[in-house]
C-alpha positions as CSV (number, residue, x, y, z in Angstrom):
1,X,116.7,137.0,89.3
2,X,112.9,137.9,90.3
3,X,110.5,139.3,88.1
4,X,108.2,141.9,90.3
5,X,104.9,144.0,88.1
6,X,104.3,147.1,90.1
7,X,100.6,146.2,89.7
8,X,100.8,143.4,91.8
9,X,99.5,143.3,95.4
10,X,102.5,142.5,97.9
11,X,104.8,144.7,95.1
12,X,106.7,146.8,97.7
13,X,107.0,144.1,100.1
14,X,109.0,141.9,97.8
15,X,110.9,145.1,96.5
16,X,112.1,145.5,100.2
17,X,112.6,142.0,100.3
18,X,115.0,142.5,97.2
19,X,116.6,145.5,98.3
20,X,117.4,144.2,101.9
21,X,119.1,141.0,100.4
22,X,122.2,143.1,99.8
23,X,122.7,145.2,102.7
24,X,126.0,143.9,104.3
25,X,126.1,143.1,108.2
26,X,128.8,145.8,109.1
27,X,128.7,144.5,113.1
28,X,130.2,141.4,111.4
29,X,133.5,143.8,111.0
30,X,133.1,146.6,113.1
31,X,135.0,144.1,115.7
32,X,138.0,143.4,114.2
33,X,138.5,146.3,111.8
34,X,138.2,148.4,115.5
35,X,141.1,146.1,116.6
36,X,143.5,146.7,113.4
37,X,142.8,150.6,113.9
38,X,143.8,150.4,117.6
39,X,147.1,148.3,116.5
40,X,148.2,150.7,113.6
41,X,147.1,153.5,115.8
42,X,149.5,152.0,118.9
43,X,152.4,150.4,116.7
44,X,152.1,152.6,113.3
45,X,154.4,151.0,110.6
46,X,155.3,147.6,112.9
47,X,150.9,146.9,113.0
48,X,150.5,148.2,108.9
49,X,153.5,145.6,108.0
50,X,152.0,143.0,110.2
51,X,148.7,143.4,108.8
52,X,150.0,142.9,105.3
53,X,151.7,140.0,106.1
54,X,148.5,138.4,107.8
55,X,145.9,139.9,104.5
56,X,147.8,140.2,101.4
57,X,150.4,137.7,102.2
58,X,153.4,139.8,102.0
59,X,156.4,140.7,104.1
60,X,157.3,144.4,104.2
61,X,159.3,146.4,106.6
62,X,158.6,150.1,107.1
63,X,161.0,150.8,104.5
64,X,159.5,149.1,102.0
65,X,155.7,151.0,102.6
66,X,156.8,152.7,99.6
67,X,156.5,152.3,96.4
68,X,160.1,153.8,94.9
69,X,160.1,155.9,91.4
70,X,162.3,153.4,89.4
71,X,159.4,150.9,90.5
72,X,156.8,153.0,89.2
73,X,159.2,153.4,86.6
74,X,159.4,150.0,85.0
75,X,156.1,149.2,85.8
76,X,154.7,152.2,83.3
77,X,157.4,150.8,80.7
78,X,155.5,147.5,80.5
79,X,152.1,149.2,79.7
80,X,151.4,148.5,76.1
81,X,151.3,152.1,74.4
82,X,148.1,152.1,73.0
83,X,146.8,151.8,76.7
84,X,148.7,154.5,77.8
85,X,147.0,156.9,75.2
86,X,143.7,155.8,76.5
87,X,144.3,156.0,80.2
88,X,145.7,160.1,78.8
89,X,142.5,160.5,76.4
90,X,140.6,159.5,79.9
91,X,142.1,161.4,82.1
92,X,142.0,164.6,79.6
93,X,138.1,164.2,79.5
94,X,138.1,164.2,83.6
95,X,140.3,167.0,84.0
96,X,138.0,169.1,81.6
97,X,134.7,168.4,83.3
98,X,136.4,169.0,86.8
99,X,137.6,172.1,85.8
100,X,134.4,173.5,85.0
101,X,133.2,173.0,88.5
102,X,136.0,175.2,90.2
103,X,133.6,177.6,92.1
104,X,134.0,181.3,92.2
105,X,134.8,183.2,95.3
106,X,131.8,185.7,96.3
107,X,132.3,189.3,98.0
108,X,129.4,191.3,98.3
109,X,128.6,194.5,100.0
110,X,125.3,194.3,101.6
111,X,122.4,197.7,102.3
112,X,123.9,198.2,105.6
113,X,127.5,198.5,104.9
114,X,128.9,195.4,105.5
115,X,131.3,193.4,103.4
116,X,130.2,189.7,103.2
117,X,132.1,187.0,101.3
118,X,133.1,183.6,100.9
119,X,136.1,181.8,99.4
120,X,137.2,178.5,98.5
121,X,140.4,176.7,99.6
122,X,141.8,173.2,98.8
123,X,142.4,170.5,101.6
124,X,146.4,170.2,102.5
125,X,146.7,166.3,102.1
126,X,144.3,163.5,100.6
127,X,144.3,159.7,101.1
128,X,143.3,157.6,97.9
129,X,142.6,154.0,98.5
130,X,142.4,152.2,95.1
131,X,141.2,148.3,95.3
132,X,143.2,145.8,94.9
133,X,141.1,142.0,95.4
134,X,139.1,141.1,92.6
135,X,140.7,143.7,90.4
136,X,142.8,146.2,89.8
137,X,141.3,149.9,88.8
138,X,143.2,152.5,87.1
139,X,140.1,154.1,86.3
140,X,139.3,154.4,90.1
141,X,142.8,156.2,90.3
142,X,142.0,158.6,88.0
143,X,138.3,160.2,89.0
144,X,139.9,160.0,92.8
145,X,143.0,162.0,92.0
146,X,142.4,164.2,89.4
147,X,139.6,166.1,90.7
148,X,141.5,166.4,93.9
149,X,144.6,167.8,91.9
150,X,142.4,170.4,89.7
151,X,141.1,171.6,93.1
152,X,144.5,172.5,94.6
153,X,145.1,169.9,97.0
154,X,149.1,169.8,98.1
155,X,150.0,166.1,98.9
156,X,148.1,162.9,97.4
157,X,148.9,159.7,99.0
158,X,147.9,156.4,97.6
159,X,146.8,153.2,98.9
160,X,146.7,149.9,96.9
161,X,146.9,146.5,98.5
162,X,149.2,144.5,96.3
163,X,148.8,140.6,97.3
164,X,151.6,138.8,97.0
165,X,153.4,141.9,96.2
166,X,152.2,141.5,92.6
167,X,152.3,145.7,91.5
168,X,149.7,146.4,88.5
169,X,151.3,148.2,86.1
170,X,148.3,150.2,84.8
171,X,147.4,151.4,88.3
172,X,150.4,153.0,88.5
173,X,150.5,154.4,85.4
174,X,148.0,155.8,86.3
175,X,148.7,157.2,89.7
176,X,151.9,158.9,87.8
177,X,148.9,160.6,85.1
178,X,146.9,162.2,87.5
179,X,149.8,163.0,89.7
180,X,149.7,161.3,93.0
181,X,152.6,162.1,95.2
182,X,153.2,159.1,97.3
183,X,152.0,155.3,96.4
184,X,152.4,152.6,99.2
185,X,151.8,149.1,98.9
186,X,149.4,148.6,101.4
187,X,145.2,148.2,101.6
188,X,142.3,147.3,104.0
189,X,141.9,148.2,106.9
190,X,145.7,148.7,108.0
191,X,145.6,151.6,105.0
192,X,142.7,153.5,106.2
193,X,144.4,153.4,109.5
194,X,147.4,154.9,108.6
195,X,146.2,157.6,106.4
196,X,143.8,158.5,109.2
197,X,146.3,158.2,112.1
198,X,149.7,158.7,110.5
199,X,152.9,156.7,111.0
200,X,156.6,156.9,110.7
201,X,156.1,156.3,106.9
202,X,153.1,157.6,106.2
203,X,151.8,161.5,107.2
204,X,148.2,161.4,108.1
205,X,145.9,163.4,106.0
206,X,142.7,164.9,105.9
207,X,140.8,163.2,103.6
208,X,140.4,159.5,102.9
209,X,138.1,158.7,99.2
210,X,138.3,155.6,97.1
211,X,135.7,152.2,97.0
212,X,137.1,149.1,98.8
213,X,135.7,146.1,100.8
214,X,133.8,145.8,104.1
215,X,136.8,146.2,106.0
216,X,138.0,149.1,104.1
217,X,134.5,150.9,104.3
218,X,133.9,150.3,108.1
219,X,137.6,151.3,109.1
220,X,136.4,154.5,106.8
221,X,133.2,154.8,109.2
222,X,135.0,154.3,112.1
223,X,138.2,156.9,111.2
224,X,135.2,159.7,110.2
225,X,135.8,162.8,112.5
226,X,139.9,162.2,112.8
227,X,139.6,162.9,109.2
228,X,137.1,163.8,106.4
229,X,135.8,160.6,103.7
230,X,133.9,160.7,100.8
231,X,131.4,158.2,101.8
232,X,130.9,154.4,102.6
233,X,130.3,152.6,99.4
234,X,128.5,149.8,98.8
235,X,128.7,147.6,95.7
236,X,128.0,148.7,92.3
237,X,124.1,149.1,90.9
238,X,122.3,150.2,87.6
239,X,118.7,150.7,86.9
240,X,117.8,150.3,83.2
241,X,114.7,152.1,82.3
242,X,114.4,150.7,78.8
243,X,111.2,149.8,75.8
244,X,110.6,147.4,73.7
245,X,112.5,149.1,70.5
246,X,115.6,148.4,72.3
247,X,117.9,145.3,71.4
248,X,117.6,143.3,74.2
249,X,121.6,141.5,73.4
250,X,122.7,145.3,74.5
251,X,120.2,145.3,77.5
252,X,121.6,142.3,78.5
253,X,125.4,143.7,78.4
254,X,124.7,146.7,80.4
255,X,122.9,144.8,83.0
256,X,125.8,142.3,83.3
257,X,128.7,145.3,83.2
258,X,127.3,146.1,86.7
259,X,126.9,142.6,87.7
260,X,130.3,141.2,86.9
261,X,131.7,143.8,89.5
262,X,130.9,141.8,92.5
263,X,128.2,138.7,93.7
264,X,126.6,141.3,95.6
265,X,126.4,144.0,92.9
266,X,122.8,145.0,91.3
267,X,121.3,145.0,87.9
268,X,117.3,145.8,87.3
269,X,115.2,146.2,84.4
270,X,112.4,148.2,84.4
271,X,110.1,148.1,81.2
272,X,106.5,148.0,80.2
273,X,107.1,145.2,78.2
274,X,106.6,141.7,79.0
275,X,107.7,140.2,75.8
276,X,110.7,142.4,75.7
277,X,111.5,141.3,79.4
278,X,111.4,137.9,78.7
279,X,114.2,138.5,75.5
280,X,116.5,140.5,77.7
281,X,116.5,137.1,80.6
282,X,117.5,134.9,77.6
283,X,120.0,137.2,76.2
284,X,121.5,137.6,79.5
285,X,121.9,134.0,80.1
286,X,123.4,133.8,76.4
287,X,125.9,136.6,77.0
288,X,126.6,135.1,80.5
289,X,128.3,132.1,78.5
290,X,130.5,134.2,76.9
291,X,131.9,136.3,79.7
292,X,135.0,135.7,81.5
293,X,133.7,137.0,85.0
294,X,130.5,135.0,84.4
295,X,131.0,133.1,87.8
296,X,130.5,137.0,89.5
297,X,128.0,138.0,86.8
298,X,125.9,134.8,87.1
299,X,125.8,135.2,90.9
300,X,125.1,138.6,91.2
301,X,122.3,138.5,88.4
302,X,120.5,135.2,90.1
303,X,120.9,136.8,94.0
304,X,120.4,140.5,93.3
305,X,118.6,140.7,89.6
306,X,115.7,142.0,89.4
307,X,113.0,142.9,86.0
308,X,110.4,145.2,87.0
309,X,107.3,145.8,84.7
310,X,105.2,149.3,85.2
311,X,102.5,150.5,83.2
312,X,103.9,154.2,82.4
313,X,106.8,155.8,81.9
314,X,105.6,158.0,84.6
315,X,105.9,155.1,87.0
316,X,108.9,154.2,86.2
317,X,110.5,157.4,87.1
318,X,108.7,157.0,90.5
319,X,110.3,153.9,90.7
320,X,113.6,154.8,90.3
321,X,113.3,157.7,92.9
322,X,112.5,155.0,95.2
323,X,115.5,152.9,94.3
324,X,117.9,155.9,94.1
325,X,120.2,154.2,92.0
326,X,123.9,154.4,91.5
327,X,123.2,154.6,88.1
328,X,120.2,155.0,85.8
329,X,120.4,154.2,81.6
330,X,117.5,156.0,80.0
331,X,117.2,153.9,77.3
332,X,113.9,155.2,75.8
333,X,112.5,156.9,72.6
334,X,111.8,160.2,74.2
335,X,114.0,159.7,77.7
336,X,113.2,164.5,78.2
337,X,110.2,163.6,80.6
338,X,111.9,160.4,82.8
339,X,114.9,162.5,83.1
340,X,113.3,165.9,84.3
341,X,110.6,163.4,87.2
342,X,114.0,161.4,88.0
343,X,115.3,163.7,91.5
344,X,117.3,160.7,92.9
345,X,120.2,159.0,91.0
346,X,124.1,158.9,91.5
347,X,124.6,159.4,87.7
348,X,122.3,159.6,84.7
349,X,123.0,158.1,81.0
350,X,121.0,159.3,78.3
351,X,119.5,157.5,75.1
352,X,120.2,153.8,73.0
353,X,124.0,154.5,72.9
354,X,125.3,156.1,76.2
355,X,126.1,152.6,78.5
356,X,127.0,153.5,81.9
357,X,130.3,151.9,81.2
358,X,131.3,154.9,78.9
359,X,131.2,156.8,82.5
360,X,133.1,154.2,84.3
361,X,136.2,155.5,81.8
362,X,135.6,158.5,79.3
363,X,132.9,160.5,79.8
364,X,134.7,163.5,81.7
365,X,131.9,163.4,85.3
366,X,133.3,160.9,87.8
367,X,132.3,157.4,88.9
368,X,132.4,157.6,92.5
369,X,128.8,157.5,93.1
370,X,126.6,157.1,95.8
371,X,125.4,153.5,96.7
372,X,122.8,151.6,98.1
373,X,119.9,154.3,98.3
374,X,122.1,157.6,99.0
375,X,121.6,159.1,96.7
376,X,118.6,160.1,98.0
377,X,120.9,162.8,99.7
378,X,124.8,162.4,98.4
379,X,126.1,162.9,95.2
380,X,128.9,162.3,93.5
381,X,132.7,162.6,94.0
382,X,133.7,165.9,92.5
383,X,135.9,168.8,93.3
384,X,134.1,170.3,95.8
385,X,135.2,167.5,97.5
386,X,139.0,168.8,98.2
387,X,137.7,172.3,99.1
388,X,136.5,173.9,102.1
389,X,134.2,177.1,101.8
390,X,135.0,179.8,104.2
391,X,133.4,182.9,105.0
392,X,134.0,186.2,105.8
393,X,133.1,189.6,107.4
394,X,134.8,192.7,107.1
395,X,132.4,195.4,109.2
396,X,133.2,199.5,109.9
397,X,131.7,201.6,112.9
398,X,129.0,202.7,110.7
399,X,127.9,199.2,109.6
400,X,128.0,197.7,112.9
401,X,125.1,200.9,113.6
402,X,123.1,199.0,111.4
403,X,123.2,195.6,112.4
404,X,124.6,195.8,116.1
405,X,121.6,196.6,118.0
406,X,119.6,193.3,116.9
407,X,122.4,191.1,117.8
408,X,122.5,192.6,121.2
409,X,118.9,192.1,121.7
410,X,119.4,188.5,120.6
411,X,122.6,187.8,122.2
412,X,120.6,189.2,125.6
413,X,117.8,187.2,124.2
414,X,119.7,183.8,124.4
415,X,121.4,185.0,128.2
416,X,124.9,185.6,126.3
417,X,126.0,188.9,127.9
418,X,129.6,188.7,126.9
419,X,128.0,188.2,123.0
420,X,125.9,191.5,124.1
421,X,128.5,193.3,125.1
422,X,131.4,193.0,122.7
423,X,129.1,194.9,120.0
424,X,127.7,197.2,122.3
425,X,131.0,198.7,123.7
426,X,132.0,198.9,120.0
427,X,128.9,201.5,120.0
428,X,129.9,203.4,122.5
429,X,126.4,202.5,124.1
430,X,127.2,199.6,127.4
431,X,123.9,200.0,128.2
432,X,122.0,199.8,125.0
């Protein structure tokens, strides 16, 4: 962990400097995730099996791709109860958010007669990949499919690597909640391969979203164009924006929720107060004694950690539209004026008691978010996601009057004579 005070001459070089340290090398993969996507693209289910075999240490024939009902089945039956009623209070929260985004369909009859418009219609078939390495995310399943369901989409098909053909219950538990179609028991870049590509086993689709490893995120780069993605994900961040009123044992635990997701995940503090700086470092390296996952958490906070000290509030917000964080905790007496200068964050959590971590699960907006600066210009996963805007024209003799002659000058304009000419025969005017 590094301590940086925006004050300090040299401040934005050793900001880069800290912000650079977790940029992954993708030409490390690009190589051989190219080579798995040529194999599955060439041999489809006899590449995918090998490929599981090689990664995940498990022998599967084509026929066995797929997870069966009465597997899901008896998996869900060895979900304790009580987490089956939160994985359903969860998914209830998620549905109603997305629901509210459902856009409207427009139709509107402009001054010169013409009747514009634009509607909204969901994608035919969606890949979810849903990790599988480190751990196992039912929450992941649910703000991937469910949005994707409320939008209209026809087919989900689901991806979850399951090393040494170990199946997590939970996962698909919750796969059968939010409605997912298909499940097969297959992940990195073999996955993204075959939901991009198609095989005997598994249709292709037209969407691939879900977080995973380097492979899975360069096979996503690479498969962009056969098929749509929701974006290449890094790993996991939070900026804390937090004073000195604060307890500094909760700081701590919100800094380390992000930090036990992966060594190369992100956690910074930024506060104007030194003293209460210095009691969020020790309480972190308490609380890291009592965490299971403090191996991950301790790594990530040492390599990646960061406490940043400004002078205002002001500069704090600037701060953070620098970072453009995956996600931001205003922890802060009045948080109104940080929130309203903050332009660039993935998500936003608001006040003493809303950790990011009630986002990751309950809190109805979704947690795919984007990483590792993007969202300077991405947002979020959401149900515009599974929908494709198209738009319309309907025109009569009279309206094309109106608007006709200026597209013949343009079309002319640009050398396009056939362009010209389509609207001006309609006129009954060649030569106009």
């Amino acid at each position: 962990m590094i301590r940086l005070h925006a004050a300090d001459a040299g401040f934005n070089a050793a900001l880069d400097r800290l912000l650079e340290t977790r940029r992954t090398d993708a030409a490390s993969v690009d190589a051989p995730v190219a080579a798995i996507l040529a194999d599955v693209r060439a041999r489809g289910d006899d590449a995918v099996c090998a490929a599981t075999a090689r990664f995940d240490r498990l022998t599967l024939t084509a026929g066995h791709l797929r997870i069966t009902d009465a597997e899901i089945a008896r998996a869900c039956e060895n979900v304790p109860s009580e987490l089956l009623a939160a994985l359903d209070f969860a998914a209830t929260r998620i549905e109603a958010f997305h629901r509210l985004q459902l856009p409207a369909p427009i139709t509107h009859r402009d001054d010169a007669g013409l009747t514009l418009g634009m509607r909204w219609t969901p994608l035919d078939a969606v890949g979810l990949y849903v990790p599988g390495g480190r751990a196992a995310y039912p929450s992941s399943v649910l703000m991937n499919a469910l949005p994707a369901r409320i939008a209209g989409v026809g087919r989900l098909a689901m991806c979850v690597p399951t090393p040494d053909g170990v199946l997590n219950p939970l996962v698909l538990a919750a796969a059968r909640r939010a409605g997912v179609d298909e499940i097969y028991r297959v992940g990195g870049a073999q996955a993204i391969a075959a939901l991009a590509y198609g095989t005997a086993s598994i249709a292709a689709v037209d969407r691939i979203v879900g977080p995973g490893n380097a492979y899975v995120a360069e096979a996503k780069r690479q498969v962009f164009g056969t098929v749509g993605i929701d974006s290449i994900a890094g790993p996991s961040e939070v900026v804390i924006v937090a004073d000195a009123a604060n307890d500094p044992a909760h700081v701590a635990l919100d800094l380390l929720a992000q930090a036990e997701h992966d060594p190369l995940a992100q956690a910074i503090l930024i506060t104007d107060s030194p003293a209460f700086a210095d009691s969020v470092v020790d309480a972190v390296q308490t609380t890291l004694a009592t965490l299971p996952r403090a191996a991950i958490a301790g790594a990530s906070w040492e390599a990646h950690g960061a406490i940043i000290l400004v002078e205002s509030w002001q500069q704090a917000a600037e701060m953070v539209n620098r970072l453009a964080p995956e996600h931001l905790q205003l922890m802060l007496a009045e948080p109104r004026a940080v929130f309203e200068a903050v332009r660039h964050a993935g998500a936003i959590f608001i006040g003493r008691d809303c950790p990011e971590a009630i986002g990751d699960y309950v809190g109805g907006p979704n947690h795919v978010l984007p990483t590792s600066g993007t969202a300077r210009f991405a947002s979020g996963l959401s149900v515009y996601d599974f929908l494709k805007r198209t738009t319309w024209i309907q025109a009569d003799r009279a309206a094309l009057r109106i608007v006709g002659p200026s597209a013949i000058a343009l079309a002319r304009a640009e050398g396009l004579d056939a362009h010209a000419s389509s609207v001006a025969v309609r006129l009954d005017e060649p030569n106009l």
